[in-house]
C-alpha positions as CSV (number, residue, x, y, z in Angstrom):
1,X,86.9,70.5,79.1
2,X,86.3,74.1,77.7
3,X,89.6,76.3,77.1
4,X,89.2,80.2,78.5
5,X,88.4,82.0,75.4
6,X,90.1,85.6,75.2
7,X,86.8,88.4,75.2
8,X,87.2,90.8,72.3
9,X,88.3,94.1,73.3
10,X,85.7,97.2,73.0
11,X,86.1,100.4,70.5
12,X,88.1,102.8,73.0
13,X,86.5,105.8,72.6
14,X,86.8,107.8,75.6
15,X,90.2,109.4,74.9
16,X,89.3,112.0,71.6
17,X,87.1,113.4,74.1
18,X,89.6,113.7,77.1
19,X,92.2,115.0,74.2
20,X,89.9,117.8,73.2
21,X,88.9,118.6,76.9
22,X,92.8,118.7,77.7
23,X,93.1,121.7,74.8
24,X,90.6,123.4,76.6
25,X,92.3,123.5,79.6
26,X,95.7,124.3,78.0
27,X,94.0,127.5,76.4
28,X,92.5,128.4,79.4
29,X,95.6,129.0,81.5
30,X,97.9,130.0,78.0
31,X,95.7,132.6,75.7
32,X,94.0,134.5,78.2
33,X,95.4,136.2,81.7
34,X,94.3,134.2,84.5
35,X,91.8,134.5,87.3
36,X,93.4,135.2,90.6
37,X,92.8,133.2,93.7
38,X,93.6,133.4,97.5
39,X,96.6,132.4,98.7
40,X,96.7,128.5,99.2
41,X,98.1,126.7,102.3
42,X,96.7,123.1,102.7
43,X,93.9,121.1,101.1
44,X,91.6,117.9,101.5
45,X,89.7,117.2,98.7
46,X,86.9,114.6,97.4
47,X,87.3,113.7,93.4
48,X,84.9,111.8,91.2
49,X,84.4,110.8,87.4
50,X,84.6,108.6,84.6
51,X,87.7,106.2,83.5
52,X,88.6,104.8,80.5
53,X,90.8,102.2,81.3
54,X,92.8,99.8,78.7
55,X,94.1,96.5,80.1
56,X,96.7,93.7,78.6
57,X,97.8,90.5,80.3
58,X,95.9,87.7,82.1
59,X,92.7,89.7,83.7
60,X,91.7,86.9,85.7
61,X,93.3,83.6,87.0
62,X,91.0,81.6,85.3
63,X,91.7,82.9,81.9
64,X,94.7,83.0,79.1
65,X,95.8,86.5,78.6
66,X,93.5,89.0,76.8
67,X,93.1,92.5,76.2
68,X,90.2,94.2,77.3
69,X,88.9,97.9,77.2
70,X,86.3,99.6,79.7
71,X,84.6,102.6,81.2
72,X,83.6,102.8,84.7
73,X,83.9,105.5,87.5
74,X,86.5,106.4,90.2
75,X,86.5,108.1,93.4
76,X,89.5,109.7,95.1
77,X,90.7,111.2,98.3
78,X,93.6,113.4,98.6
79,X,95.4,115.7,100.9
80,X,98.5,118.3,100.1
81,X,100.4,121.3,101.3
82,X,101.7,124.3,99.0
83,X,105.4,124.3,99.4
84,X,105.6,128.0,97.8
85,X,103.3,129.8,95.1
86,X,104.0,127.2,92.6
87,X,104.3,123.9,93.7
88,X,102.3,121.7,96.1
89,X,103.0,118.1,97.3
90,X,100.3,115.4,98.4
91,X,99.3,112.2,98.9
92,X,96.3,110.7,97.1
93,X,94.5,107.2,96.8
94,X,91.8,106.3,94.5
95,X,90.2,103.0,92.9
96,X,88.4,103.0,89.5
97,X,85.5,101.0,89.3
98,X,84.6,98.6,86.2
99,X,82.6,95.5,85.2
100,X,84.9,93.7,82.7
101,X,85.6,90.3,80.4
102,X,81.9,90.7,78.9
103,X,80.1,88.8,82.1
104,X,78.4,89.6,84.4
105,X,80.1,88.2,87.6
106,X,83.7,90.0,86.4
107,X,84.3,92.8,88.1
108,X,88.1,94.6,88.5
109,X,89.1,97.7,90.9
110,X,92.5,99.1,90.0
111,X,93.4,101.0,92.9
112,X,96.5,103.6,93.2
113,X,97.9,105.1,96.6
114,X,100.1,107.8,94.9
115,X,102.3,110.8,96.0
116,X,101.5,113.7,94.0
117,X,102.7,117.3,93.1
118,X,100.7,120.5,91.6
119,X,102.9,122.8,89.3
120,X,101.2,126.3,88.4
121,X,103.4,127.8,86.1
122,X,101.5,131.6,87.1
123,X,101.5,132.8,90.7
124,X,97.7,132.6,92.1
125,X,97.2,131.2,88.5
126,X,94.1,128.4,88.6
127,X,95.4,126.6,85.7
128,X,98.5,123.6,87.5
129,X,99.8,120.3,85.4
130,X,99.5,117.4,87.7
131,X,102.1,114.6,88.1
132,X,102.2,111.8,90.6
133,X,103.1,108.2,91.3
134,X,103.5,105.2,93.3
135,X,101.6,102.1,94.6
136,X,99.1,100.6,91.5
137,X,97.3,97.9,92.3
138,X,94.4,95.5,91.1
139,X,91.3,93.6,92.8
140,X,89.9,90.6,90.4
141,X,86.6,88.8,90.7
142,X,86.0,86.5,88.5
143,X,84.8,84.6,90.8
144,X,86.9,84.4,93.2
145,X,89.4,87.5,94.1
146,X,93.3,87.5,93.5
147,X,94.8,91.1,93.8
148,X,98.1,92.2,92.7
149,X,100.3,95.6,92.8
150,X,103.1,97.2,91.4
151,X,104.3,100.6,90.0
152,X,102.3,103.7,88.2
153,X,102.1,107.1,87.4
154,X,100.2,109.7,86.3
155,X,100.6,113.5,84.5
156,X,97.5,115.8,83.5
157,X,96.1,119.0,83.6
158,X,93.4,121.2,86.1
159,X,91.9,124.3,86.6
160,X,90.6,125.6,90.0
161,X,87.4,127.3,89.9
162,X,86.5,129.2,93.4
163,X,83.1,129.1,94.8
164,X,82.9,130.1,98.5
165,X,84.4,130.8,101.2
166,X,87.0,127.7,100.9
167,X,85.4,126.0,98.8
168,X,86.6,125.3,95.3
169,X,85.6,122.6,92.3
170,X,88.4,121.7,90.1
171,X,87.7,119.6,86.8
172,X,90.5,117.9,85.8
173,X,92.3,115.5,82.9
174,X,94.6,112.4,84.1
175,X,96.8,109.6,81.8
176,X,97.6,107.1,84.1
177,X,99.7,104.0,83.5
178,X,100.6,101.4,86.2
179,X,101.6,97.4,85.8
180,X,99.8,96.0,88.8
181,X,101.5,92.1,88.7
182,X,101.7,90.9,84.7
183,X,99.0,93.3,83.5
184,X,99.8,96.5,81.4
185,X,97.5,99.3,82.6
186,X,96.4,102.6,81.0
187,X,93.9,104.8,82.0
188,X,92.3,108.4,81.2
189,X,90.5,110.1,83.8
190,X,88.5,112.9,83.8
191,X,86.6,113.8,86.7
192,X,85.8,117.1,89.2
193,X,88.1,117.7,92.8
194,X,85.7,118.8,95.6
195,X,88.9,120.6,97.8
196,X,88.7,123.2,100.7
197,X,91.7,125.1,101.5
């Protein structure tokens, strides 16, 4: 009989690179006077990008506790309502996608269901801090599925770019934490919001 062997966690090298990408956004909306945009009411919007997500605990119930460290790609769907010129409250759910544990039949989806709020510390200013939390959960496969959930948050950093019409792209810089069952989670996200409003 074989004992589960913890894999060896990856160089994370993702976050220098969401660090630098958040300094661009803070001088964007800090050294320079802002571009004005419409008046905003409510908004849907589609989100997509990459995730570089650090784990610690037992990653799958056939295995002791490990640490492991990934990048993979999320999707999101969200929906809000401006509550004034500065704030705006939502709801959003997303699930990261990653292949994990160094095989190739380990796959893990953390997933979050999260209410979140928009600050923009500029009226009609496109640069807003992002903060959210609630439900964080976790799909295993390894092979077969357990799941688990708990608490997480979130805080980061975007800048609405208009296109046309309603449209608008917003790219966007996320730390995320959550403890889905007995596994610590951290995350950076940086991905691109798809919103009409």
């Amino acid at each position: 009989m074989t004992c589960p062997t913890a894999h060896p966690a990856r160089p994370h090298r993702f976050p220098p690179f969401a660090a630098a990408v958040v300094l661009l956004f803070v001088a964007a909306g800090t050294c320079r006077a802002a571009d004005p945009v419409e008046p905003r009411t409510w908004w849907v919007e589609l989100d997509g990008g990459a995730a570089s997500v650090h784990q610690a605990g037992q990653l799958f119930s056939a295995e002791a506790p490990a640490v492991a460290d990934d990048v993979g790609g999320f999707f999101r769907l969200g929906f809000g309502h401006m509550a004034g010129d500065h704030l705006g409250l939502g709801l959003e759910f997303g699930v990261i996608f990653l292949g994990t544990g160094g095989a190739g039949e380990n796959a893990v989806l953390p997933f979050q269901g999260f209410v979140t709020g928009r600050i923009y510390p500029r009226k009609h200013s496109p640069f807003h801090i992002r903060l959210a939390g609630g439900a964080f959960g976790r799909e295993a496969i390894n092979p077969a599925m357990t799941s688990a959930t708990g608490l997480g948050g979130e805080v980061g950093v975007g800048y609405d770019v208009k296109l046309r019409g309603y449209n608008h792209l917003t790219p966007y810089v996320l730390y995320q934490v959550g403890r889905p069952g007995a596994v610590r989670t951290r995350a950076v996200l940086v991905g691109a919001a798809y919103a009409r409003w």
